[in-house]
C-alpha positions in Angstrom: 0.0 0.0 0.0 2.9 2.4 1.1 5.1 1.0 -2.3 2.8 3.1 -4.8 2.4 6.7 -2.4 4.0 9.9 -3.4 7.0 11.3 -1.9 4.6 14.1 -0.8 2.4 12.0 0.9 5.0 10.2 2.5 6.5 13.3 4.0 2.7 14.2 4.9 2.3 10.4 6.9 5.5 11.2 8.9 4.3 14.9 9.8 1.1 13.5 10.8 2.6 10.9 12.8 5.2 13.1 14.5 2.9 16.0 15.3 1.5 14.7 18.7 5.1 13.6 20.1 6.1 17.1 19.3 3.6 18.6 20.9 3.2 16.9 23.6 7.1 17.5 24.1 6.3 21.2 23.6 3.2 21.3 26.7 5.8 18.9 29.1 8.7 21.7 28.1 6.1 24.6 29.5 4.9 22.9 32.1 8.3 22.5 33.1 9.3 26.2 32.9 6.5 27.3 34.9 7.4 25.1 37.8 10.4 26.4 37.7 9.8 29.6 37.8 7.4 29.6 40.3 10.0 27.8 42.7 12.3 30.7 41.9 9.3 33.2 42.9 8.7 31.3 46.1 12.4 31.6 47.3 12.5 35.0 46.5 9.4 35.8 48.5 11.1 32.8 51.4 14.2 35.7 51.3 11.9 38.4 51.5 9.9 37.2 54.6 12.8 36.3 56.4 15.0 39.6 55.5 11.8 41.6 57.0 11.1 39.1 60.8 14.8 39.9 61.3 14.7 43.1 60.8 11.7 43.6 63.1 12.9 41.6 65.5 16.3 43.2 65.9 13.8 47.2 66.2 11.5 45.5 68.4 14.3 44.2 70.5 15.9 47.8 70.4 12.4 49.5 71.2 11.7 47.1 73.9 15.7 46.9 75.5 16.8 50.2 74.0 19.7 48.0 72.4 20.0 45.7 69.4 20.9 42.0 69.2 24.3 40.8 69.9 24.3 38.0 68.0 21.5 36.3 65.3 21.5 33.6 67.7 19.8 35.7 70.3 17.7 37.7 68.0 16.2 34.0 66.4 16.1 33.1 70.3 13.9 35.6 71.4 11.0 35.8 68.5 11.0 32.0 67.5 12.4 32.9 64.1 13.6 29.8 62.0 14.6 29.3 58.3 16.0 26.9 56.2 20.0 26.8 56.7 20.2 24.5 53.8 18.7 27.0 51.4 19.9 30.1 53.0 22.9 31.9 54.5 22.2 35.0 56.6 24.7 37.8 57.6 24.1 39.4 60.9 26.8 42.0 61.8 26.2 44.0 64.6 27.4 47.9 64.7 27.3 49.1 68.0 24.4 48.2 70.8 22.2 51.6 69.3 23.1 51.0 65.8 21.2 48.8 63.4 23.0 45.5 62.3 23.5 44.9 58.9 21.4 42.0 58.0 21.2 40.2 54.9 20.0 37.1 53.3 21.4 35.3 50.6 20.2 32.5 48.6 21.9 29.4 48.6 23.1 28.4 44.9 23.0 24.5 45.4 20.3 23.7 47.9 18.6 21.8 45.3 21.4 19.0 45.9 
């Protein structure tokens, strides 16, 4: 049946039978980006959250002491603040006891791992 068709119609049959592997390769591939960027939005917003319950806590702690933290031990101590060390590192230098600590919160590259 195949021996008689067209090169044409050949190329047609294997276009026709291709077209739903492709695509569906094409919906997995989107589905795939969104996840991912969505997980890339949620540890962005994880960051966020956690930059702004330190910071509180340290200028409650000054408001309520009339000093800052000593140490990021204390200040996670005294407001029940915990995080994920496996997907973040955060820097807490303290300044002086009325001066407010640098704080930051960096994403971890490989926590995926």
């Amino acid at each position: 049946m195949f021996q008689l068709e067209s090169g044409r119609a050949r190329l047609w049959r294997y276009i026709k039978n291709i077209f739903p592997i492709l695509f569906l390769g094409l919906i997995v591939s989107f589905f795939v980006l969104g996840i991912r960027a969505a997980s890339e939005s949620s540890v962005s917003n994880q960051q966020k959250s956690l930059e702004r319950a330190l910071h509180g806590g340290a200028i409650r702690t000054y408001a309520l002491t009339g000093c800052y933290p000593e140490s990021l031990d204390e200040l996670l101590d005294a407001y029940h603040i915990t995080y994920d060390t496996r997907k973040f590192i955060v820097e807490y230098t303290p300044q002086a006891s009325n001066l407010l600590p640098s704080i930051f919160v960096i994403p971890r590259k490989d926590f995926r791992k």
